[in-house]
C-alpha angles and dihedrals in degrees: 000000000000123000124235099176135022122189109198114190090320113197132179127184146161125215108215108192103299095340121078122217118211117213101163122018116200102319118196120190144146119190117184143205122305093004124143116206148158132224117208147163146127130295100293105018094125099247090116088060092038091060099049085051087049087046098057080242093116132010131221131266085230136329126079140286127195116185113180092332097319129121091228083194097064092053122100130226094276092050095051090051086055088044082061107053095032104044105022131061105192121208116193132202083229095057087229094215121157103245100208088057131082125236103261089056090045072061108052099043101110093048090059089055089050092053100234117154119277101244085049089051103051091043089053085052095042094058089038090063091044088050081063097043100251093114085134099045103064105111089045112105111225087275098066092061147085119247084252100050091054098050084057098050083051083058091050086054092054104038094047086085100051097228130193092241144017118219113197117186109195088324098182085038084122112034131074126264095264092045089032085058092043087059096048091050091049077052091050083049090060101037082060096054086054108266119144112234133183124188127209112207160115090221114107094189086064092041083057090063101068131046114245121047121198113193114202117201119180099346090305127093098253086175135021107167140148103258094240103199081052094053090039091050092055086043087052087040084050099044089052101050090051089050090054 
C-alpha cells in the first residue's frame, strides 16, 4: 500500500531559557493512501503539535518527514508554502472563511494561489460545492449559513485542489452534536470515493468515524490500533449485500 506520509524519529522541542520542553519525542509513523484516521490525546499530548508538523504549518527540531515522496525537511519556506496549498486541504474548527466574500470565491481561493485560469477556477469551485451539497448556496457570504453549511463550504475549500491529504482539526468543534454528525458522515462520503483524511480531536465519538486511531501521551503514541466496530460495521454491510 503506498505511503503518503512517513514520520522517522520525529522530535519537537522548545529551549526555554536553560530548560528544554518536549512537545513530540521520537515519533515514528507511517499513514498511507486512502486512510481515514484520527489523531487524539489529552491537553498537552502533543497532537496539536503533530498535526502542524503534518500540515507543513510548523517543522521539526530533528527526524524525518516524508509527505507524497518529499523530504518536507529539505523545503524552504516558499516550498513549504506550495506543499500547502498543493498537497494539503485544511479544515478548521473555526470554519476561517473570509466574511466579505461569498461562498463560490471562499471556494476558489487555493486555485488562485496556484495561478489556474479563472473560468477553470470557478468551474473547479462550482463542482466542489456541489460535491458538498451546497450546489444552491454559492452566491451566500459566511453570515447567511448555518454552522453546517460553513463548515462545508470549508470542505469544499479544502477538497477544490484535489489534494493528497485532508487534514481536519476539531472540525465539528463548533457545531452542535446533529450538524457536528452531518458533518462526520460528509467525511465518511469522502473516505469512501479514496481521499486520505486525518482528523484532529478529543471527541470519541469522532474518533469513532475513521478507521485507525492513534493516541498521543505525553509526546509519545501510547495506541495505534484498527478501530474494530468500524471494520465490523463494512464486513456486516458486506455480508448483507452478498445475502440479498
Amino acid at each position: 500500500m503506498e505511503k503518503i506520509i512517513e514520520f522517522r524519529n520525529i522530535i519537537k522541542k522548545y529551549e526555554m531559557g536553560l530548560e528544554v520542553l518536549y512537545a513530540l519525542h521520537g515519533i515514528d509513523l507511517d499513514i498511507h493512501k486512502n486512510e481515514y484516521l484520527a489523531i487524539m490525546g489529552p491537553s498537552g499530548s502533543g497532537k496539536s503539535t503533530l498535526m502542524n508538523i503534518i500540515g507543513c504549518l510548523d517543522t521539526p527540531s530533528s527526524g524525518e518527514y516524508i509527505l507524497n515522496g518529499t523530504n518536507v525537511n529539505e523545503l524552504s519556506d516558499d516550498e513549504l508554502a506550495g506543499i500547502r496549498n498543493k498537497e494539503i486541504g485544511f479544515i478548521f474548527q473555526t470554519f476561517n472563511l473570509m466574511a466579505r466574500s461569498d461562498t463560490l470565491h471562499n471556494v476558489e481561493l487555493p486555485l488562485i494561489y496556484s495561478g489556474l485560469p479563472k473560468a477553470e477556477r470557478i468551474e473547479k469551485a462550482e463542482q466542489a460545492l456541489y460535491d458538498v451539497g451546497l450546489a444552491d448556496r454559492m452566491t451566500h457570504k459566511p453570515n447567511e449559513l448555518s454552522g453546517g453549511q460553513r463548515q462545508r463550504v470549508a470542505v469544499a475549500r479544502a477538497l477544490v485542489n484535489n489534494p493528497s491529504l485532508i487534514l481536519a482539526d476539531e472540525p465539528t468543534g463548533n457545531l452542535d452534536t446533529k450538524t457536528g454528525e452531518e458533518i462526520m458522515l460528509l467525511f465518511d462520503e469522502l473516505s469512501k470515493k479514496g481521499n486520505t483524511i486525518i482528523v484532529v480531536t478529543h471527541e470519541d465519538f469522532i474518533a469513532q468515524h475513521t478507521n485507525r486511531i492513534i493516541k498521543l501521551r505525553d509526546g509519545l503514541i501510547e495506541e495505534d490500533y484498527s478501530n474494530e466496530s468500524i471494520l465490523n460495521n463494512n464486513i456486516s454491510k458486506d455480508l448483507s449485500e452478498v445475502k440479498d
